[in-house]
GUPASE-157412 format. One line per 4 residues: number of its first residue (from 1); for each residue x, y, z of C-alpha. Coordinates in steps of 0.5 Angstrom, whole numbers, plus 500, padded with zeros to 3 digits. Each point is the difference from the previous one (the first is absolute). Last residue first. Example, Ala and Ser with C-alpha at 12.3 -4.5 7.8 and 13.67 -1.06 7.14 Angstrom:
BEGIN
2> 527/498/514 | 498/493/502
***
This chain:
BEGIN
462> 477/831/334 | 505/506/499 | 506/502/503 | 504/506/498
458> 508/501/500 | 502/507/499 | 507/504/499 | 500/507/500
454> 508/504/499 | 498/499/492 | 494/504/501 | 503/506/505
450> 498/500/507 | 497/508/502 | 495/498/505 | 495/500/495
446> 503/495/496 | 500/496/506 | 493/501/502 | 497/498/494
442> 504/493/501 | 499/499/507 | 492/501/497 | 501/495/494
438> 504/495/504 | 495/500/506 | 494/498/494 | 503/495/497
434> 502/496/506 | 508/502/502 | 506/501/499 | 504/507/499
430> 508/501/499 | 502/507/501 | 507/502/498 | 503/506/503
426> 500/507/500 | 492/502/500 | 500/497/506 | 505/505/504
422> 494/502/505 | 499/492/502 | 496/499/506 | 496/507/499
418> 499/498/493 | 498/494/502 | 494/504/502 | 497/500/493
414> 498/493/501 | 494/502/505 | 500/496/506 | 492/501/504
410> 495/501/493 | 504/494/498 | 498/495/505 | 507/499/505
406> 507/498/500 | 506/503/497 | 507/496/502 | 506/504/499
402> 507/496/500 | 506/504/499 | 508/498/497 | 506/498/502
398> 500/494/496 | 500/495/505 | 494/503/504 | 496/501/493
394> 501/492/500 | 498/499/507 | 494/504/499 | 497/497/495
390> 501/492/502 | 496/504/507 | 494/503/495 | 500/493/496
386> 492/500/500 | 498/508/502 | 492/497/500 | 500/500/507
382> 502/507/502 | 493/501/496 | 498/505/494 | 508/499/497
378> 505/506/496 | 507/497/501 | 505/505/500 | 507/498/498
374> 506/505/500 | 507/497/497 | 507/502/504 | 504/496/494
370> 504/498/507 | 501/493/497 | 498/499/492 | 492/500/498
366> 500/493/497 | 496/497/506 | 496/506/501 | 496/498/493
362> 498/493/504 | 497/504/505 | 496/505/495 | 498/496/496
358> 497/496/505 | 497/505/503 | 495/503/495 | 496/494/504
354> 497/507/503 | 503/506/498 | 507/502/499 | 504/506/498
350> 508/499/500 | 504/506/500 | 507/499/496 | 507/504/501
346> 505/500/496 | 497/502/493 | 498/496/493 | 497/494/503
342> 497/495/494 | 505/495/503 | 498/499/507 | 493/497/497
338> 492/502/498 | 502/498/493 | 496/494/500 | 500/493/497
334> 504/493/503 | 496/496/497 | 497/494/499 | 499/495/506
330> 498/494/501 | 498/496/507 | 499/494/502 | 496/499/507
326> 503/496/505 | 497/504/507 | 494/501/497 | 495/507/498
322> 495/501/505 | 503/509/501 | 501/499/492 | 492/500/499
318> 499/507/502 | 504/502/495 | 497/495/495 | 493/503/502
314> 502/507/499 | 503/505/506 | 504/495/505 | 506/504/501
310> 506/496/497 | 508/501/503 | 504/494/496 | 507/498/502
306> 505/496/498 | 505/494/503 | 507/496/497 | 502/505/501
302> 499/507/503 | 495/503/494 | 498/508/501 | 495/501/504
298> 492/501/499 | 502/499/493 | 493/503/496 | 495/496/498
294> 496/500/493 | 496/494/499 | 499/494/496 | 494/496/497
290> 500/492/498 | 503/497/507 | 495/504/505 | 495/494/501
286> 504/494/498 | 506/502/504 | 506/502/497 | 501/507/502
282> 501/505/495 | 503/507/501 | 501/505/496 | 507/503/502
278> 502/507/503 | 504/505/501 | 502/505/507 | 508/497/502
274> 503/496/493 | 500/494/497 | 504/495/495 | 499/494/505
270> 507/497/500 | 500/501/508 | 494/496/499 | 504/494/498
266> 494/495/502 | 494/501/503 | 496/502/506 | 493/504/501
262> 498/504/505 | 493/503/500 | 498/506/505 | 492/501/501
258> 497/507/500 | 493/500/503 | 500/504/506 | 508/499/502
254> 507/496/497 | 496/493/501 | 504/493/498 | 501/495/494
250> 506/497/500 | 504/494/495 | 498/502/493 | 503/497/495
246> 505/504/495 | 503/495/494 | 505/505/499 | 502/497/493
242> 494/498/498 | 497/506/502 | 505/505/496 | 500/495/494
238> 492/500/500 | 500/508/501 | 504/501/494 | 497/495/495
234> 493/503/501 | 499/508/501 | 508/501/498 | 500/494/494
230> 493/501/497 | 498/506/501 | 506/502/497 | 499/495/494
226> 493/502/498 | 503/507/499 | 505/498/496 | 495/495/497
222> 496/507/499 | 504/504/495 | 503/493/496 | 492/500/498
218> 500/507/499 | 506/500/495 | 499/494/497 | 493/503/498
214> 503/506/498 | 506/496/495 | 494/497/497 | 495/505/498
210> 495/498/496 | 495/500/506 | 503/504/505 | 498/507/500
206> 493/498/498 | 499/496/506 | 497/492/498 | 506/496/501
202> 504/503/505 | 496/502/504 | 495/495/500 | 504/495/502
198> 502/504/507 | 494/501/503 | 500/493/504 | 506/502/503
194> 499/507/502 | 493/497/503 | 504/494/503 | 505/505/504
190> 494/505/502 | 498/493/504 | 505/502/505 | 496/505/502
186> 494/496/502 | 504/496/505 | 503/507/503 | 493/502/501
182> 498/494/503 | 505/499/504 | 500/508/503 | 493/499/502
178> 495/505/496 | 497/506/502 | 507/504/499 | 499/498/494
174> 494/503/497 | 501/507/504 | 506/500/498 | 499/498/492
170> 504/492/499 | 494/497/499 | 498/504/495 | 506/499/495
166> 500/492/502 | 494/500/497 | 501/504/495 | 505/496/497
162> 497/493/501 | 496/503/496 | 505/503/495 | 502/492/500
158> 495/497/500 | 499/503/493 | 507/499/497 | 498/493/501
154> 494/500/496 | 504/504/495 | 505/496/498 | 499/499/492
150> 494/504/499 | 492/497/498 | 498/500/508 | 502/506/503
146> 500/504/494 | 493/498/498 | 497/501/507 | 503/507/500
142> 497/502/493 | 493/499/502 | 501/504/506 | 503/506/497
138> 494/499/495 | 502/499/492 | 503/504/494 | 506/496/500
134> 505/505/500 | 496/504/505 | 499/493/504 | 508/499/500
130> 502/507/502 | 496/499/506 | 501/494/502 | 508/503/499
126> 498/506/504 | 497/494/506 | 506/496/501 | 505/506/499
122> 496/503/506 | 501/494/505 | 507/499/498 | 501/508/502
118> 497/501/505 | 503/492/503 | 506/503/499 | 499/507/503
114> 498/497/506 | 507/497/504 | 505/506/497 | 499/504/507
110> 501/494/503 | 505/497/497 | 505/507/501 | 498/500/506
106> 501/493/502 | 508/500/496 | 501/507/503 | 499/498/507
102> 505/494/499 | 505/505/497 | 500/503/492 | 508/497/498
98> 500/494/507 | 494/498/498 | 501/499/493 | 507/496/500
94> 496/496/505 | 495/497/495 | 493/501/505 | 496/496/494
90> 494/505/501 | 504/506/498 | 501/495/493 | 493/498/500
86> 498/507/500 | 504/502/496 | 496/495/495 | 494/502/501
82> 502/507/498 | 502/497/494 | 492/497/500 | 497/506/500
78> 504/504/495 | 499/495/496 | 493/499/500 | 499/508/501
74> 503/501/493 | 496/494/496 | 494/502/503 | 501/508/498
70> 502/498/493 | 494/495/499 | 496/505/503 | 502/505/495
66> 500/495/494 | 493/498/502 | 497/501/493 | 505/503/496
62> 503/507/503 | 507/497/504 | 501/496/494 | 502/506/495
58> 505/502/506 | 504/494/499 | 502/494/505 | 505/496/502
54> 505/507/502 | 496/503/504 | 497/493/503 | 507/498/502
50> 502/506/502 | 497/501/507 | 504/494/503 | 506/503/497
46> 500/506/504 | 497/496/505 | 507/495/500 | 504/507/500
42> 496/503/506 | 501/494/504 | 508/501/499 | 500/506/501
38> 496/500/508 | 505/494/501 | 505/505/499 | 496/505/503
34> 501/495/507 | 506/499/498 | 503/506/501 | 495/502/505
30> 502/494/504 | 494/498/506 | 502/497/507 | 506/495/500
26> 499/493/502 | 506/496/501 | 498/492/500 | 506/497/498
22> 504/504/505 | 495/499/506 | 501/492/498 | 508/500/501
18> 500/505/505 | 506/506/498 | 495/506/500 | 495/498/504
14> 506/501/506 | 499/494/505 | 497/502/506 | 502/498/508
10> 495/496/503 | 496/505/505 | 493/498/495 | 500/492/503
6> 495/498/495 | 501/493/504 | 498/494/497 | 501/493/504
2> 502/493/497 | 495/495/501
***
């Protein structure tokens, strides 16, 4: 078999003129495009919240009903117009990521995730309502006859249920208690439950019974939205895998619990990547082929061969260590604007903790010649420094300073790098690491003087 050697002294090729980093160029967030989008959001609410003004008269808001009526048809379609944002932050578009920055698409999705669901779920209990005061009956009475007398209720009632399902398991203290795989696998389920409420909206709401041109505009609305999933979660992935037709070809320990995967595939110096993203990874074996996961480049591909840095802190992790030499493997991706294109100053200071340096091994491969980076790498055991001797081979290349911060936290203080790095707050500085790491590496450099648009991070979470 031929040997794969990540050799980090081979002479680098320039991001900026490599075929696939070139397609893969990942700035970070564009304020310009950022309020565009922001307008453009705004613009489609404005719209959103029209329709039940316009529809409606104010003599209805005072009949039996008519306010809670008004109020359910309002909060129904706020709700599910920011379902269909999250279905366009869901589908990774490119054009998407590179206007708000992968960071900003996952901020922006979380902080938008529970108010569909809140919203939804209101819209069906003030409409019940409305209904039982216009009707004169119990609140429950009247429910059992929606459901079971109007057109495409039932479904509409797995749905929400399904709603609120996903909506719970997905609050901290409930998700953190639950293996990665199942949550992901109950996610996905939000998909089925937008499908299956779709008919009721456009047959039973206010706002579009009557309307033509509204229903078209709505239906036309979220086929687009559909149809991005479908080509940049679905068909992209696909092509991309069929193409490269990557295999795993070694498997073998880094350190305590972290296990490095190299894979081989075809045309890989084609493969759009730069230093410091990622894909989600899919092994085709008959226990892992369903799920997917997030893993960072542990070094950036030397053809025909990939590589993969995993440490073992979920159930698929761990399994990754047993995985066969032969195993297919496809890809989606590459995400992440944690990269060499989102730098804004000449000299950068990389800060990683843990497994936080895959991303940063492979993003040292972009740096250019005697760019003079400084790295710290922030571990509580020698041991668990995995790529350390890679690192500092590349950080010797380029003229730069390794630092290596070992011990408990209450022995090494992030706040020392300050002492190693006097001039960080005029530099660019890339953090990467566990969720927790990233937020104190965070805290401290904003402390330290750097500013927001000089700070970029990477967190990996189960």
């Amino acid at each position: 078999m031929e040997t794969a050697v990540f050799d980090p002294r081979r002479t680098p090729t320039s991001p900026r003129t490599r075929p696939g980093a070139r397609r893969a160029r990942a700035h970070g967030p564009n304020a310009v495009a950022f309020y565009l989008v922001l307008t453009v959001v705004g613009i489609g609410m404005g719209l959103v919240l029209g329709l039940p003004m316009v529809d409606g008269t104010r003599s209805e808001l005072h009949v039996a009903g008519g306010f809670a009526m008004f109020l359910g048809s309002l909060t129904g379609l706020i709700g599910t117009y920011l379902a269909l944002l999250m279905v366009v932050l869901a589908s990774r578009m490119p054009a998407l990521e590179r206007m708000l920055g992968q960071g900003g698409v996952i901020h922006w999705h979380r902080r938008l995730a529970p108010w569909p669901i809140v919203l939804i779920s209101a819209h069906a209990v003030l409409l019940t309502i409305a209904y039982a005061q216009a009707a004169k009956t119990g609140v429950l009475s009247e429910l059992g006859v929606i459901v079971n007398t109007f057109p495409n209720m039932v479904t509409a009632t797995v749905a929400l249920v399904l709603m609120i399902v996903i909506g719970l398991i997905s609050i901290r203290a409930v998700r953190t208690r639950i293996p990665r795989e199942k949550w992901w696998l109950v996610h996905l389920l939000m998909y089925a439950a937008l499908i299956l409420s779709f008919a009721h909206e456009v047959v039973l709401g206010p706002s579009f019974v009557g309307h033509p041109l509204t229903q078209l505009s709505w239906t036309v609305a979220w086929l687009i939205a559909a149809a991005l999933v479908v080509v940049y979660r679905i068909g992209l992935p696909v092509y991309r895998s069929m193409r490269h037709r990557l295999q795993v070809v070694e498997v073998h320990p880094e350190g305590p619990g972290v296990t490095s995967i190299i894979l081989k595939g075809r045309d890989l110096e084609h493969l759009a990547i730069a230093g410091g993203q990622f894909f989600e990874w899919r092994f085709l074996t008959p226990s892992m082929w369903w799920q997917a996961h997030p893993f960072t480049v542990s070094a950036l591909p030397q053809p025909p061969f990939l590589r993969i840095t995993v440490k073992g802190v979920g159930d698929f992790s761990r399994g990754l260590a047993q995985v066969k030499v032969g195993t297919s493997v496809w890809v989606e991706g590459p995400y992440g604007s944690f990269t060499e294109f989102a730098r804004r100053r000449s000299h950068v200071l990389m800060i990683a903790g843990g497994v936080g340096v895959t991303a940063v091994r492979a993003l040292l491969e972009d740096l250019p010649a005697k760019s003079q980076p400084i790295v710290v790498l922030r571990a509580t055991r020698e041991e668990d420094l995995v790529l350390a001797n890679e690192i500092e081979e590349l950080v010797r290349h380029r003229k730069g300073v390794l630092h290596r911060l070992v011990g408990s936290r209450s022995e090494v203080q992030l706040s020392s790098i300050t002492k190693l790095v006097p001039d960080i707050g005029r530099r660019d500085v890339f953090v990467c690491g566990s969720e927790a790491f990233v937020r104190d590496a965070v805290a401290f450099a904003r402390e330290a003087g750097v500013a927001p648009e000089a700070l970029h991070q990477e967190a990996y979470a189960i």
